[in-house]
C-alpha positions, 0 to 999 in steps of 0.5 A, spaced: 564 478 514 569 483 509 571 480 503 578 478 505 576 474 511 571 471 506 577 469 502 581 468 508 576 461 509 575 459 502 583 458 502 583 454 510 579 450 507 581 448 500 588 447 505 583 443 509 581 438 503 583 431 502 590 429 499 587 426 493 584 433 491 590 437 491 594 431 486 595 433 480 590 431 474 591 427 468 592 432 462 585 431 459 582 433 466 587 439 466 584 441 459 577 440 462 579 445 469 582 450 465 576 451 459 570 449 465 563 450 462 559 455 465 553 450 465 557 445 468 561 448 474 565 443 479 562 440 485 563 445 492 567 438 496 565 441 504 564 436 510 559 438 515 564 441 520 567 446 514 559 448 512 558 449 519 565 453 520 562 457 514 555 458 517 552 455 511 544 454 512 540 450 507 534 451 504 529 447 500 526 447 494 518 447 492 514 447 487 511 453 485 503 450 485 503 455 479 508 460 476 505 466 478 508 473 479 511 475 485 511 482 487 509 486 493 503 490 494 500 495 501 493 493 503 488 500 502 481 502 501 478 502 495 476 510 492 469 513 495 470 508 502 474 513 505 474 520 507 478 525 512 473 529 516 476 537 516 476 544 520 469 547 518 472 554 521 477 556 527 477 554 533 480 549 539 477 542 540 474 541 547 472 534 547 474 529 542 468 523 542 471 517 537 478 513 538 481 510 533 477 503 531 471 506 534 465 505 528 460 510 527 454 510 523 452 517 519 452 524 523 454 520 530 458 527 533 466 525 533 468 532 537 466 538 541 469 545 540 468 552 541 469 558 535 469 565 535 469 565 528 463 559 528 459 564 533 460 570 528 458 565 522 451 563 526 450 571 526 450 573 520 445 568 519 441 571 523 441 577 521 440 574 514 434 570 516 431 577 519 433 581 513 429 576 508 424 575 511 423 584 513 424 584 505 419 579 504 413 582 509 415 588 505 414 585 497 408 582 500 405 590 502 407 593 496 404 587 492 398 589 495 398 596 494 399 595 487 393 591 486 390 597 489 393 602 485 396 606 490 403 605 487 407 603 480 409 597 478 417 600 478 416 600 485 415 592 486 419 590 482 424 594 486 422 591 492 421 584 488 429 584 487 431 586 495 426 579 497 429 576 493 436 577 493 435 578 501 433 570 500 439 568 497 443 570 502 440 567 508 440 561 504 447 561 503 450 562 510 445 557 513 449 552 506 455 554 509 453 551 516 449 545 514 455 543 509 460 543 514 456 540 519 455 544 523 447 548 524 445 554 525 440 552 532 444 551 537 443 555 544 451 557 544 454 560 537 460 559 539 460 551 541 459 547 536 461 539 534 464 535 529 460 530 525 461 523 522 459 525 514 459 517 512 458 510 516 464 506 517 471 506 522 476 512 525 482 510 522 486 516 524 484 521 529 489 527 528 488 533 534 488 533 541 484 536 547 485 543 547 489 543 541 487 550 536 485 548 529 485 552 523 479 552 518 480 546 513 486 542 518 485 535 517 480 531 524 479 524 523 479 520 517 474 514 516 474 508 512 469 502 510 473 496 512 468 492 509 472 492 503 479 492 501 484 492 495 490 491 494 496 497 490 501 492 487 509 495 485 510 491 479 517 491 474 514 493 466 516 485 464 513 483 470 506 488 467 506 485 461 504 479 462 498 482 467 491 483 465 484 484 467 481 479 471 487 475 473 488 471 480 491 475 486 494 471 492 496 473 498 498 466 502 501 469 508 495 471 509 489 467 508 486 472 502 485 472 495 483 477 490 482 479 482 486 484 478 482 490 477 487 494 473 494 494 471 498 501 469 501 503 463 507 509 465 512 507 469 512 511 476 518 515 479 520 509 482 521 505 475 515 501 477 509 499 474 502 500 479 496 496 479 489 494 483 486 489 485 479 488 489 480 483 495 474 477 494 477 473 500 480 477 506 483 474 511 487 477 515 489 483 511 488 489 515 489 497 512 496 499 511 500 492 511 505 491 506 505 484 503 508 479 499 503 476 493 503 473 487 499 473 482 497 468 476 497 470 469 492 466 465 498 466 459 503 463 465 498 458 468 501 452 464 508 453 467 511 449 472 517 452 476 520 451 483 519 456 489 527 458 492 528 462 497 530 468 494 537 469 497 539 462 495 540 466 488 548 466 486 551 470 480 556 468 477 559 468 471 554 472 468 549 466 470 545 465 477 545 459 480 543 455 486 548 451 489 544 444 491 547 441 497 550 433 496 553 428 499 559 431 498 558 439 499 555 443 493 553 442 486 551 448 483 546 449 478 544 453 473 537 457 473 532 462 470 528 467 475 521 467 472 520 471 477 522 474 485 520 478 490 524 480 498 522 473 500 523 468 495 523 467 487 520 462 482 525 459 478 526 454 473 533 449 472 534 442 473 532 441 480 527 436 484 522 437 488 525 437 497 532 439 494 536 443 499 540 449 497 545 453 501 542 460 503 546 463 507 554 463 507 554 464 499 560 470 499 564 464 502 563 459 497 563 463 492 571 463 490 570 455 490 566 456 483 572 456 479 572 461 473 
């Protein structure tokens, strides 16, 4: 609906109202219309066929169990319960063993593949292992011929050092393959499987059968469930009144929290971030967006009335509410303690079961008066 069609409306139905309204006032009503106060506007005087042709839908009003903090926060997994299963070395992936939702336990095979580079790798180690253990045999021959007095010390020492340098590098090739997973004692060097470094569950599972990785690409990603937490986006106002401790709520679904954290910077996105430990589940699940609130200890003594967010009207310079009546809209004035997407905490002169217009405000607006 453009504006004009909107002001359009607003004038059919002031046309529309009872002869008596259109009458003209005694002189102090027109003194009083013409310096109206902004805390005292008008009764809005619609019937129910004119809320109707307006698609006016009403909401209620409830009061907030306390004057929490609304705001909206992404469900995640708490640093050190996750981890992303990378590409030890090139190659293609023959065989993918886990699907998402699948629970592993620690070192259970999540992926068959087949490398060159992996096969040269198992090589090397080898001739390393080989290497070492020739140049060990040959310190302990030396070793023995100097006990004898058939060769010179400089000459152990020598062979000392090859050992042991021959040692450290077999040592390190055969790291390098226990760390990424992969062993040096499997029959075919260019086979080899991708395994799980932690319990818990896939999450995410990037490649595909026959699909050729480099070395570092990212595999899978595995997560404990088992705990969760909460990263809130909160304005600096909102930050302020925060600390460590404080309840967290999500009534959508069924889950409580306590604040471990709240930032001092603001982000790029002018927010402030904070943490909170998930005590009681629900149905959260990793990933969801959801709306919560949260009970600062300073604002617990407060009362305040839940509205629909979209029941809020500026005008004037004040936000309103315009309270449904017998005869149409009464418009209140309010203070928002706090919002979010779905519904704000506000304080004004309203009871608890009121109805308000929350849909249909672009119209009523001009019936406001100035």
């Amino acid at each position: 609906m453009t504006q004009n069609t909107v002001i359009g409306w607003s004038l059919a139905l002031l046309a529309t109202l009872p002869s008596w309204a259109q009458t003209a006032p005694s002189a102090n009503a027109m003194q009083t219309a013409q310096t109206p106060s902004p805390a005292a506007l008008a009764e809005i005087r619609l019937d129910a066929a004119q809320q109707a042709a307006l698609g006016i839908r009403l909401g209620t009003v409830q009061p907030a169990q306390a004057l929490g903090l609304l705001a909206n926060a992404t469900v995640t997994v708490p640093p050190g319960q996750e981890v992303t299963v990378a590409a030890a070395v090139d190659g293609v992936i023959s065989q993918l063993r886990v699907g998402v939702g699948d629970a592993v336990r620690m070192g259970a095979p999540l992926a068959d593949f087949s490398s060159m580079a992996l096969a040269e790798l198992r090589r090397q180690t080898r001739d390393a292992e080989a290497q070492a253990r020739n140049a060990q045999a040959a310190l302990q021959r030396d070793e023995a011929m100097f006990s004898e007095g058939l060769i010179a010390e400089a000459r152990v020492r020598v062979t000392r050092n090859h050992a042991q340098a021959a040692q450290a590098h077999w040592q390190s090739l055969l790291a390098s393959l226990r760390a990424s997973g992969l062993g040096a004692e499997e029959g075919d060097f260019a086979q080899g499987q991708v395994r799980a470094p932690r319990a818990g569950e896939v999450v995410e599972v990037w490649p595909r059968v026959g699909q050729r990785v480099e070395a570092g690409a990212p595999l899978f990603r595995i997560a404990d469930l088992r705990q969760l937490q909460l990263e809130i986006a909160l304005s600096a106002d909102k930050a302020t009144q925060l600390k460590a401790g404080d309840a967290v709520v999500v009534p959508s679904h069924g889950a409580r929290g306590v604040l471990l954290g709240v930032g001092r910077a603001l982000d790029a996105s002018q927010q402030v971030r904070a943490r909170a430990r998930v005590t009681q589940v629900g149905q959260l699940v990793a990933g969801a967006t959801v709306a919560v609130r949260l009970e600062p200890t300073l604002a617990r003594d407060t009362s305040g009335w839940q509205v629909p967010a979209e029941a809020l009207l500026r005008h004037q310079g004040r936000t309103w509410v315009l309270r449904a009546s017998a005869q149409g809209f009464t418009p209140v004035p309010v203070q928002v303690r706090t919002s979010d997407d779905a519904h704000a905490v506000v304080q004004g002169a309203l009871r608890e079961g009121d109805r308000m217009a929350v849909t249909g405000l672009a119209a009523l607006r001009p019936l406001m008066g100035h």
